[in-house]
C-alpha positions as CSV (number, residue, x, y, z in Angstrom):
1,X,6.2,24.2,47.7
2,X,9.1,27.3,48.2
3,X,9.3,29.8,45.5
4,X,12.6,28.0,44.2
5,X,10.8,24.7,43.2
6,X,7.8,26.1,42.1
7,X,10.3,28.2,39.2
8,X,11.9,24.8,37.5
9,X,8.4,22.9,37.5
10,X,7.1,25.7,36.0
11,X,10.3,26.2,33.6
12,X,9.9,22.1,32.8
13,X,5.9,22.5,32.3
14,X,6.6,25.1,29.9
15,X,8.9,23.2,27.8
16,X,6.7,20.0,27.7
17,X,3.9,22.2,26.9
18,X,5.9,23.8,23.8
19,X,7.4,19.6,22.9
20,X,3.7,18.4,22.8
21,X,2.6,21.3,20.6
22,X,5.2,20.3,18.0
23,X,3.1,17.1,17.3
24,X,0.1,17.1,14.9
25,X,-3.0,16.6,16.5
26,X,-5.2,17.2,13.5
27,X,-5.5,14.9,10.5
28,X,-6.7,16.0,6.9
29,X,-8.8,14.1,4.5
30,X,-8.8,13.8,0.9
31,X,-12.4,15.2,-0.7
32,X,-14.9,12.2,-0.1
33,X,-12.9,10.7,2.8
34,X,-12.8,10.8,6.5
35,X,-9.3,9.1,7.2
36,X,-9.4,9.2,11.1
37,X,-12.8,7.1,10.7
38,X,-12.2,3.8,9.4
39,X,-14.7,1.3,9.6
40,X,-12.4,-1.4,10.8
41,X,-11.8,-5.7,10.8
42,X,-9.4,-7.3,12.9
43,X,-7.7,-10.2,10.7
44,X,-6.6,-12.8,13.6
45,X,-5.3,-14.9,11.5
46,X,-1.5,-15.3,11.8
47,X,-1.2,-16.0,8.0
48,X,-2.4,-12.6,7.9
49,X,-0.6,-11.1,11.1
50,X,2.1,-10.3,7.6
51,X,-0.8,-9.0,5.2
52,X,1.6,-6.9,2.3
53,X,-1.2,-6.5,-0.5
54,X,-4.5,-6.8,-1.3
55,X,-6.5,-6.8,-4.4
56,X,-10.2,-7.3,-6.0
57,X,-11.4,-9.8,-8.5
58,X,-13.6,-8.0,-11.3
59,X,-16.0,-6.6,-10.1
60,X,-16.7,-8.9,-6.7
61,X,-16.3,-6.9,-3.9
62,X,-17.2,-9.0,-1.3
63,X,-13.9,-11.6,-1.3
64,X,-10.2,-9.8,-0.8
65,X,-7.4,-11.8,-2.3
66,X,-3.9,-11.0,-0.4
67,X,-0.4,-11.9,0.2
68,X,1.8,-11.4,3.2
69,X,5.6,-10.8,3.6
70,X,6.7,-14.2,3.9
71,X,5.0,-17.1,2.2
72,X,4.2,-17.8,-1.2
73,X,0.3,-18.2,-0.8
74,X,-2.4,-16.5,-2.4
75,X,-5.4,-15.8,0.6
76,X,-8.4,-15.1,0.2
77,X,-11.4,-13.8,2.8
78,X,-14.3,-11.6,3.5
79,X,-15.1,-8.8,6.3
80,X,-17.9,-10.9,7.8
81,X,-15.8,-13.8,7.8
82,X,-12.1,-12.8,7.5
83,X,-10.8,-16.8,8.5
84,X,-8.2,-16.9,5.5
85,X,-8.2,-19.7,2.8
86,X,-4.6,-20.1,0.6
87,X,-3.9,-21.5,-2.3
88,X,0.1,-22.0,-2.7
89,X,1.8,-20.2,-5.8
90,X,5.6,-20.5,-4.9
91,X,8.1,-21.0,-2.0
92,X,8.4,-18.6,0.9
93,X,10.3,-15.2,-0.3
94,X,9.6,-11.7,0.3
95,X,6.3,-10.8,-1.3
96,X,5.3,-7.0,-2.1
97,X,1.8,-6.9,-3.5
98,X,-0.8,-8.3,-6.3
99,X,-3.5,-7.7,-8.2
100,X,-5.9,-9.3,-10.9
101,X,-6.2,-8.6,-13.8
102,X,-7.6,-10.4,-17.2
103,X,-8.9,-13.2,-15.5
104,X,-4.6,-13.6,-14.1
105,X,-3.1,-13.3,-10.8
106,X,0.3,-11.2,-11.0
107,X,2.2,-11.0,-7.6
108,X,5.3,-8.7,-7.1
109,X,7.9,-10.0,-5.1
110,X,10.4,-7.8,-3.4
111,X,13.6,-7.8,-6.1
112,X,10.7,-7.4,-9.1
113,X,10.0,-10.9,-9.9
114,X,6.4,-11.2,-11.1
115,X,4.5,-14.7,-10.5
116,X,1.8,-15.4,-13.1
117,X,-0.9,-17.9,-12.7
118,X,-4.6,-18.4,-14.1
119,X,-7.3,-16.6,-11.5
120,X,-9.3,-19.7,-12.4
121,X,-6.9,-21.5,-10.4
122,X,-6.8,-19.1,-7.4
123,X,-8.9,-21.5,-5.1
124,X,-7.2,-24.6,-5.4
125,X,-4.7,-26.1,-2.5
126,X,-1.8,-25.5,-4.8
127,X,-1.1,-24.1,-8.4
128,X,2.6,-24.0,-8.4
129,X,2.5,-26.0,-11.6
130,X,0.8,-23.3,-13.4
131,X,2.7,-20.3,-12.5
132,X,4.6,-18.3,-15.3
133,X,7.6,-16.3,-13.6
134,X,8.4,-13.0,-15.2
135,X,11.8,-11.3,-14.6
136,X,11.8,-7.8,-17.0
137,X,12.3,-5.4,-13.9
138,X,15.9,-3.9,-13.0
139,X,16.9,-5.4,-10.1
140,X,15.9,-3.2,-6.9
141,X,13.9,-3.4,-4.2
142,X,10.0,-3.1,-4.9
143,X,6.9,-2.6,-3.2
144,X,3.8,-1.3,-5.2
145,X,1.8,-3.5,-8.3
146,X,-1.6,-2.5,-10.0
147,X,-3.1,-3.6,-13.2
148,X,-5.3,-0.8,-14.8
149,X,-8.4,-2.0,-16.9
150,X,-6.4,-2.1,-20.3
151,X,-4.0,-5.1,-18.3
152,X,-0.9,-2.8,-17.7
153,X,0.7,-3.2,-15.0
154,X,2.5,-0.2,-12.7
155,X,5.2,-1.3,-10.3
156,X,6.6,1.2,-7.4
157,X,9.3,1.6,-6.7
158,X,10.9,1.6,-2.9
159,X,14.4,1.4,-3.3
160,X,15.8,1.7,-6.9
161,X,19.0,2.2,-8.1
162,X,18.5,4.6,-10.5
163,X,16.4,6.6,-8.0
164,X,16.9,9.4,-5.1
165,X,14.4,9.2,-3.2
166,X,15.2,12.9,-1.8
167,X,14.1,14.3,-5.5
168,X,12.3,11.5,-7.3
169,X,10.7,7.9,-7.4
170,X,9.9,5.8,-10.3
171,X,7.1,3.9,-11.3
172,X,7.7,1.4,-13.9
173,X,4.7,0.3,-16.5
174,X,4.4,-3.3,-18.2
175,X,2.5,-4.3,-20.8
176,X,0.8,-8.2,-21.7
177,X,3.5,-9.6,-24.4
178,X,1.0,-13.1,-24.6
179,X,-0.9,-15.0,-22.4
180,X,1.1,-15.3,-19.4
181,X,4.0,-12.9,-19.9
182,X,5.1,-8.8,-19.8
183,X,7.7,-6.7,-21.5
184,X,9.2,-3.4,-19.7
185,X,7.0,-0.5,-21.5
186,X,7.9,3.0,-19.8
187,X,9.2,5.2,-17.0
188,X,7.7,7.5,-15.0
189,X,9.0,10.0,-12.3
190,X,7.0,11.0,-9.3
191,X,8.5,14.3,-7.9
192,X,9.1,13.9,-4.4
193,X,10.7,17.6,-3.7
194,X,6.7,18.3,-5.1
195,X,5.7,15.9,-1.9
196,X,8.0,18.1,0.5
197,X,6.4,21.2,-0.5
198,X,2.8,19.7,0.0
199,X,3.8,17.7,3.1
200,X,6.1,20.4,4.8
201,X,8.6,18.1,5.0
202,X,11.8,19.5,3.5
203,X,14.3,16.7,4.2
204,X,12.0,13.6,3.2
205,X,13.0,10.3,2.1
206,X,10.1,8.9,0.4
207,X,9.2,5.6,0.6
208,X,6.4,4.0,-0.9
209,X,4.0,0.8,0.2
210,X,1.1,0.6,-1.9
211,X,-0.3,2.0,-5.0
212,X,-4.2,2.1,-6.4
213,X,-6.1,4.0,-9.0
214,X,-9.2,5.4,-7.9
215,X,-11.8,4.2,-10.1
216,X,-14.2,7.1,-10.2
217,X,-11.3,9.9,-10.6
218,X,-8.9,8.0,-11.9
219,X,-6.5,9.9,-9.6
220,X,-3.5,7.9,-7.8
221,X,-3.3,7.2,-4.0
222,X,0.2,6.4,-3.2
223,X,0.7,5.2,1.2
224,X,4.2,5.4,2.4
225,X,3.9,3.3,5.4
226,X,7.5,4.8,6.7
227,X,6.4,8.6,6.3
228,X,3.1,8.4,7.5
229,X,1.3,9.9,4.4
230,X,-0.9,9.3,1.5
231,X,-0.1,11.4,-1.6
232,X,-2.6,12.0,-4.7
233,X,-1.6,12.4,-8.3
234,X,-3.3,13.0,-11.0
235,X,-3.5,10.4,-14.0
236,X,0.0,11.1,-15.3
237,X,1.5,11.0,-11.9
238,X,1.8,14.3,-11.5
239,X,1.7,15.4,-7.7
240,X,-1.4,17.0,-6.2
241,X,-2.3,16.3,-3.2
242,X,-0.4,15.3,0.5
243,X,-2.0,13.8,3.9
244,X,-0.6,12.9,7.1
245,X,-1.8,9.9,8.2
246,X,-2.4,9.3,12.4
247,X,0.2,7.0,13.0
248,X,-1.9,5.2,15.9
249,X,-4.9,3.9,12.9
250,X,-2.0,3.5,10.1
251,X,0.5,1.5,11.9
252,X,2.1,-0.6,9.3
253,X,-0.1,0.4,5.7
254,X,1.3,-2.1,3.0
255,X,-2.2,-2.9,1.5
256,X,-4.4,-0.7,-0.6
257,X,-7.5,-1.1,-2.9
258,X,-10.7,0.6,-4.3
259,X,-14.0,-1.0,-5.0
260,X,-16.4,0.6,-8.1
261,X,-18.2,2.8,-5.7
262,X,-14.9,4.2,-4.2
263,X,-14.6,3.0,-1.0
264,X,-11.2,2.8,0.1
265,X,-9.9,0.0,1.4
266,X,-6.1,0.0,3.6
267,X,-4.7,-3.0,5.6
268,X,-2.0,-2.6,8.1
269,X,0.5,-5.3,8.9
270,X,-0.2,-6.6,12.8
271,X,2.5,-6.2,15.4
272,X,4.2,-8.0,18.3
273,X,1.0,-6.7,20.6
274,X,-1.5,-5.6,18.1
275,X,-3.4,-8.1,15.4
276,X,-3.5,-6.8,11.3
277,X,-6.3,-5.3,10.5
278,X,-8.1,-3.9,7.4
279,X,-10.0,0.0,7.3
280,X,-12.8,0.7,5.3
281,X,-13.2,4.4,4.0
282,X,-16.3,5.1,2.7
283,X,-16.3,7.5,-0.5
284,X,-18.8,10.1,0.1
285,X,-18.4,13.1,-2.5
């Protein structure tokens, strides 16, 4: 090779050299967690191949109840046998998340529609007839549900009106107004130019997936499945804490749960060539 070829390669090597660097090749954990570790379950289910949230009953820890993006079915399945089982709640429509709480199912659909049913129902082929629809949210696009132990529920926000998602995002609480039904309760503001800082990311959209309460700190674990990244708050929702998350194990996060113990549970929607799946993080303070 003559000394004028060998001076672009060299220039060119350089500069992919200096590209590649630009990229993270290190990955952070959160105290207790290893992130890049998951002990992981392929769901091969094609009811699944959508999974958008997932959620414990009491204090079972064996069965995971989930939705996906598309159908209005209630699944339910284990690791060792992850083969889904439905029970139908509703038509199809664009479902966010659920959880259970006081012995009742609440799923989230996409414009804030709740769908309420009895948990005691949950394994039957259909409870449509039982379901209590519950429309006290603004209208706006959401993604996040949880029920803390009291019964409230928290609602995230993805994209709201009232929001910019440059400075701040909202969480919205709602509390049991009788056996099947909620009223709107409070507000609360997550400070995304807080994320930035924490993140290093100075010109961040944030957009949320999922939302949890970890049951032994009591902290909050936010995934935005967009940005890559898990943020922590504290209680009130006050921003501690910011991970990147390797893009390669958190392809599509829209799922996210905690059993008593702490282990952290994440499922990621599956793709044209890749299968959903759900991690296992083991909490190991």
């Amino acid at each position: 090779m003559t000394i004028k070829r060998v001076v672009p390669f060299m220039l060119l090597l350089v500069a992919l050299l200096a590209a590649t660097a630009c990229y993270r090749t290190s990955f952070s954990s959160p105290h207790g967690y290893n992130l890049v570790r998951p002990d992981r379950t392929e769901l091969n289910s094609s009811s699944l191949a959508e999974i958008s949230g997932i959620a414990f009953h009491g204090r079972s820890f064996d069965t995971f109840y989930a939705i996906n993006d598309e159908h209005g079915k209630l699944f339910y399945f284990t690791r060792s046998n992850p083969k889904p089982v439905s029970a139908k709640f509703g038509r199809s429509g664009d479902y966010e998340d659920v959880t259970i709480t006081k012995e009742k199912v609440v799923v989230l659909k996409s414009d804030g529609e709740l769908f309420v049913f009895p948990f005691s129902l949950a394994h039957q082929t259909e409870v449509d007839s039982a379901v209590t629809k519950v429309a006290q949210l603004p209208k706006s696009e959401y993604e996040g549900l949880y029920a803390d132990s009291t019964g409230r529920l928290y609602v995230l926000c993805k994209h709201c009106e009232a929001d910019n998602p440059n400075k701040a995002i909202t969480v919205y609480t709602l509390v049991p107004d009788s056996a099947a039904t909620y009223r709107l309760d409070k507000t609360i503001s997550i400070d995304v130019n807080m994320i930035k800082k924490l993140s290093d990311e100075k010109r961040m959209r944030f957009n949320p997936s999922c939302l949890a309460q970890h049951p032994i700190t009591k902290e909050w674990y936010i995934i935005s499945s967009v940005n890559k990244l898990l943020v922590i708050t504290d209680p009130d929702f006050n921003v501690k804490e910011a991970y990147a998350l390797k893009p390669n194990l958190f392809r599509q996060p829209e799922g996210l749960a905690f059993d008593a113990r702490g282990n952290m549970y994440i499922t990621n929607e599956g793709k044209e060539d890749e299968v959903a799946d759900l991690m296992m993080f083991p909490y190991k303070p």
